[in-house]
C-alpha positions as CSV (number, residue, x, y, z in Angstrom):
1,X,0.0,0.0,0.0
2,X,3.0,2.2,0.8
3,X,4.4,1.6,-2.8
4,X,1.0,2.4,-4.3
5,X,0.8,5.5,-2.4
6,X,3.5,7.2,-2.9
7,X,3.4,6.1,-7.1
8,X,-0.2,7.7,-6.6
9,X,1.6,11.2,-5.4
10,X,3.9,11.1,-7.7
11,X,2.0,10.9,-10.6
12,X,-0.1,13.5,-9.4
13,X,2.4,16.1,-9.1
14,X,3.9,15.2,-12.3
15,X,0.6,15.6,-13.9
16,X,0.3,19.7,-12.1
17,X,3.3,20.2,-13.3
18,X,2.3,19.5,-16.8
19,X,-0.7,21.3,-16.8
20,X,0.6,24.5,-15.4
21,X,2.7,24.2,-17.9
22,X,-0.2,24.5,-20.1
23,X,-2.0,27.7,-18.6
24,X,-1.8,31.0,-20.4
25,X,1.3,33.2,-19.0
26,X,0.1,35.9,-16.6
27,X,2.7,38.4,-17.8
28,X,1.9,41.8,-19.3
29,X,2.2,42.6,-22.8
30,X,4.9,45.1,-23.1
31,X,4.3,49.0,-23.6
32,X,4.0,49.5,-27.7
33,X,6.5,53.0,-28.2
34,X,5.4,54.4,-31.7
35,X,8.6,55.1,-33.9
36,X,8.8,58.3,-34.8
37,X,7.1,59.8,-38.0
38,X,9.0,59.9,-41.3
39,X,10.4,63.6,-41.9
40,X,9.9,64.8,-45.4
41,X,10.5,68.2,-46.8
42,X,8.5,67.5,-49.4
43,X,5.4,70.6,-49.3
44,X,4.3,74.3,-49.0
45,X,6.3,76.8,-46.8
46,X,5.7,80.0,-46.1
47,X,8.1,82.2,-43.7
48,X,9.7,85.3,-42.5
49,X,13.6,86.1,-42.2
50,X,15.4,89.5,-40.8
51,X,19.0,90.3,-41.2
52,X,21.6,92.4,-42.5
53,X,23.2,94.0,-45.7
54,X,26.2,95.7,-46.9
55,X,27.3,96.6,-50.7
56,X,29.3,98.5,-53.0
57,X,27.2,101.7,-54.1
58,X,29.0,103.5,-57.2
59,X,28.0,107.1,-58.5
60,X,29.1,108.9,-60.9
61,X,28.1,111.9,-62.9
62,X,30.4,112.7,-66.5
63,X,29.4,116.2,-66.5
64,X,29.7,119.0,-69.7
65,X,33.0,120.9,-69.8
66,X,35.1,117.7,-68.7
67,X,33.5,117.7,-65.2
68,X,33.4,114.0,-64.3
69,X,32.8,113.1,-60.4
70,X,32.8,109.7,-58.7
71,X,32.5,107.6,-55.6
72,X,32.3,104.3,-54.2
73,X,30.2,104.2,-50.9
74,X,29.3,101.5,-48.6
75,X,25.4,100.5,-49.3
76,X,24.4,98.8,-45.5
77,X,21.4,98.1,-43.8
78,X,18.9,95.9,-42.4
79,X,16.9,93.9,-44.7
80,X,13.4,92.3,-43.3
81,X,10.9,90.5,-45.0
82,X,9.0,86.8,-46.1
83,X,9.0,83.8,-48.6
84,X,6.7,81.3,-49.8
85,X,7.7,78.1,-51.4
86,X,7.4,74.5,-52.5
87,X,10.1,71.9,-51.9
88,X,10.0,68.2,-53.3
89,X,12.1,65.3,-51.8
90,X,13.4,62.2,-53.6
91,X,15.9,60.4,-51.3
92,X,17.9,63.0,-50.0
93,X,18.1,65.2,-52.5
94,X,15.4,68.3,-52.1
95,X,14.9,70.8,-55.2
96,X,12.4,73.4,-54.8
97,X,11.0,77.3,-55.6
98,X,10.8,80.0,-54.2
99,X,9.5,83.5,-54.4
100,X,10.4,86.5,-51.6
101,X,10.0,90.4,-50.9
102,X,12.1,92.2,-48.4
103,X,12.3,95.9,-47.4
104,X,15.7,97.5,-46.8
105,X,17.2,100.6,-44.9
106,X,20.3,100.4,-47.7
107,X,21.7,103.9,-48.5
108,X,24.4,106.9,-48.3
109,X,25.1,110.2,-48.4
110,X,28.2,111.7,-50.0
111,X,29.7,115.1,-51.8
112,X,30.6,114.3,-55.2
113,X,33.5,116.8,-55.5
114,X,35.7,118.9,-52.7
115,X,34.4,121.8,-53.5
116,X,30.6,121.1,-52.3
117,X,28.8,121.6,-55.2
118,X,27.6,118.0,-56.0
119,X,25.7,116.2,-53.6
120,X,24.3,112.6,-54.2
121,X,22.0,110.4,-51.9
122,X,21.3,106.6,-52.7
123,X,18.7,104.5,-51.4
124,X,17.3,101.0,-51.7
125,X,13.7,100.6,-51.0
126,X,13.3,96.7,-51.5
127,X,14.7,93.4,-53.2
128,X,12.7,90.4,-54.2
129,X,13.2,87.4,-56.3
130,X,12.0,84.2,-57.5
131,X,14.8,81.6,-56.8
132,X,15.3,77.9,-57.4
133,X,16.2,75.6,-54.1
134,X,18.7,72.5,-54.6
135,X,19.3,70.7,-51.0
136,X,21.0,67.7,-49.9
137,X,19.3,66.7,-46.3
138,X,22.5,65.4,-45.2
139,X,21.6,64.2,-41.4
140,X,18.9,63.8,-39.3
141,X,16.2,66.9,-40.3
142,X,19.1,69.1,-41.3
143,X,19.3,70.8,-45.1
144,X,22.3,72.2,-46.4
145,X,21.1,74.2,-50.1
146,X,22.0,76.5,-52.3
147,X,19.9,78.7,-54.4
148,X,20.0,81.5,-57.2
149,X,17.5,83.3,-59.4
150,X,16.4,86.3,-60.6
151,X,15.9,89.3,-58.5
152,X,14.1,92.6,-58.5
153,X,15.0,95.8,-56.2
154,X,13.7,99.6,-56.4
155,X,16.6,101.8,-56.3
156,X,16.2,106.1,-55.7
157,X,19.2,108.2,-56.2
158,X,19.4,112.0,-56.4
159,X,21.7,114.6,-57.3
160,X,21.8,118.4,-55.9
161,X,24.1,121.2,-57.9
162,X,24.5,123.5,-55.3
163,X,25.5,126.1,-57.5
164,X,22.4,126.4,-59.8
165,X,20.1,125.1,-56.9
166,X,18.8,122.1,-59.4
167,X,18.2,119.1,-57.9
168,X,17.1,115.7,-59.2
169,X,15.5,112.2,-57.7
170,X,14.8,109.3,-59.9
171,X,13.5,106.1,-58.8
172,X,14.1,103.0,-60.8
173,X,13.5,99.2,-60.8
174,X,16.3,97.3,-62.0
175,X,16.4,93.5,-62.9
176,X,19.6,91.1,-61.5
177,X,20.6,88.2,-60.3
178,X,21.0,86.6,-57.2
179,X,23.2,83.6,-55.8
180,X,23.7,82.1,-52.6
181,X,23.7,78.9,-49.9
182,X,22.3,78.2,-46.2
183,X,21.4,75.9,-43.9
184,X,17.7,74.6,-42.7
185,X,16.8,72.2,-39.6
186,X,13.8,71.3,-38.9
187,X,12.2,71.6,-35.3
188,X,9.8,69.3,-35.6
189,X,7.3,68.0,-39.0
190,X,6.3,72.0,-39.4
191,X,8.4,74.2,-38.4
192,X,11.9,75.1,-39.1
193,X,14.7,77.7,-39.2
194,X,17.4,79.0,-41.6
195,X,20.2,80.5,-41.8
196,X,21.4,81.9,-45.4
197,X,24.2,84.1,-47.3
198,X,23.4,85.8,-50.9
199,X,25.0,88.2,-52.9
200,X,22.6,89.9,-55.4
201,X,24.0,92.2,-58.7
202,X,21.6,95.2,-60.2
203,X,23.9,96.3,-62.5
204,X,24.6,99.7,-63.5
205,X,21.6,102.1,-63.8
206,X,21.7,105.2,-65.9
207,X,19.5,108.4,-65.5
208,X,20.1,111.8,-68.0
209,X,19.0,115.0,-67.0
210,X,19.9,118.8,-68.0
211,X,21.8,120.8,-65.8
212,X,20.2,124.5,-66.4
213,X,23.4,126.0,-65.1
214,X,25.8,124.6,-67.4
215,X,23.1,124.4,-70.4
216,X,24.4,120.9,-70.7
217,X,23.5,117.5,-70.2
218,X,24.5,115.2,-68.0
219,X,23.7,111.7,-66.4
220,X,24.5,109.9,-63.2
221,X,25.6,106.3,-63.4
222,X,24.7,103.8,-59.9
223,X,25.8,100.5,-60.2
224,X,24.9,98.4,-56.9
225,X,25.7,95.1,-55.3
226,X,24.2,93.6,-52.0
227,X,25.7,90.8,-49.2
228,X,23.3,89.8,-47.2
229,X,23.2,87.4,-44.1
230,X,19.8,86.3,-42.7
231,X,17.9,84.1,-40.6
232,X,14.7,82.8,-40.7
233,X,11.3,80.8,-39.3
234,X,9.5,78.9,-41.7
235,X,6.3,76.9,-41.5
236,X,5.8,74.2,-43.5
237,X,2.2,72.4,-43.9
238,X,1.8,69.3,-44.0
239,X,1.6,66.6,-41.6
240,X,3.7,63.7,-41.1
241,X,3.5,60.4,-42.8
242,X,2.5,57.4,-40.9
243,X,5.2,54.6,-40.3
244,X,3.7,51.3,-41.3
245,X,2.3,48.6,-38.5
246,X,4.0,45.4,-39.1
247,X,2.4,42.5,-36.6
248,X,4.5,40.5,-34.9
249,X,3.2,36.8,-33.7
């Protein structure tokens, strides 16, 4: 009876055992993290950017008689203003477009000659442009591009003869260019912040007019370039794109 019994237990507890073994597990599902959603530059922006600007102003006036007076002078401001766009990514490259207006506070002041008859003032009331964007998103949500066009910008100059008392002021809208590179990281899917360098080139602008003094004409000749370093907050719409669920079992 003794053998029997403990046979009996035996088999019992090797029978628990096997259908414990069976039952469900009682431990909790891990936590499901979300990966994060895929970045794309790819959309509409819009944004605004503030900065600074310096430049080669150049005046002169060829005069009758063999009169001809010059000067270089330093064209600085600030420069303020927005952009809209459209980027589109493939891989990591990014090409886009891009139109902008800024206002400026560029301008000087100068005598023409040493004897303080010829006065000139030069300002620069706003640049814009239409640009094309090429990018290379080199790491993580950072954009390294460059990006050129054609640009726009109002210029005013004026000439005083303080001699006859005649004085002149001509505004003009001249057509350049405009070339440049920056840097872009996005914040977060919609918004982001640059940092850019461009160098813009009017030309040279030419405006006659009759000095009633000498009985002659005349014309004074502005040729301008602008640097300008910038940054700026841009929004982009959009939202992200979902990362696919795969199941695991």
């Amino acid at each position: 009876m003794r053998k029997i019994l403990f046979s009996t237990v035996a088999l019992a507890a090797l029978a628990g055992q096997a259908f414990a073994a069976d039952l469900p597990s009682r431990k909790e599902a891990p936590v499901y993290v979300a990966p994060p959603p895929i970045f794309s530059w790819t959309g509409f922006y819009v944004g605004a950017d503030i900065g600074g600007s310096w430049g080669n102003n150049n005046v002169r006036i060829p005069a009758a008689f063999g009169a001809d007076f010059s000067h270089n002078a330093n064209n600085s401001g600030v420069i303020g203003g927005g952009f809209i766009g459209y980027n589109y990514q493939v891989n990591n490259f990014v090409i886009g477009l891009q139109g902008e207006f800024d206002g400026t506070s560029n301008g000087n002041s100068r005598w023409l000659d040493p004897f303080g008859r010829f006065q000139t003032h030069f300002g620069q009331d706003w640049i814009a442009s239409i640009d094309g964007r090429l990018g290379w998103a080199a790491w993580d949500r950072t954009l390294l591009y460059v990006i050129g066009g054609v640009a726009w910008d109002q210029q005013t100059a004026s000439v005083t003869d303080n001699l006859s008392g005649f004085s002149l002021s001509r505004s003009v809208t001249r057509t350049g260019y405009d070339i440049g590179g920056g840097l872009e990281y996005a914040f977060n899917y919609n918004w982001t912040g640059r940092i850019e360098y461009r160098y813009y080139n009017f030309g040279t602008a030419n405006n006659a007019y009759l000095d009633p003094l000498l009985l002659a004409g005349a014309y004074y000749r502005t040729t301008l370039t602008d640097n300008v370093v910038r940054a700026g907050l841009t929004y982009k719409f959009g939202a992200p794109e979902a990362v696919p669920v795969v199941a695991k079992y």
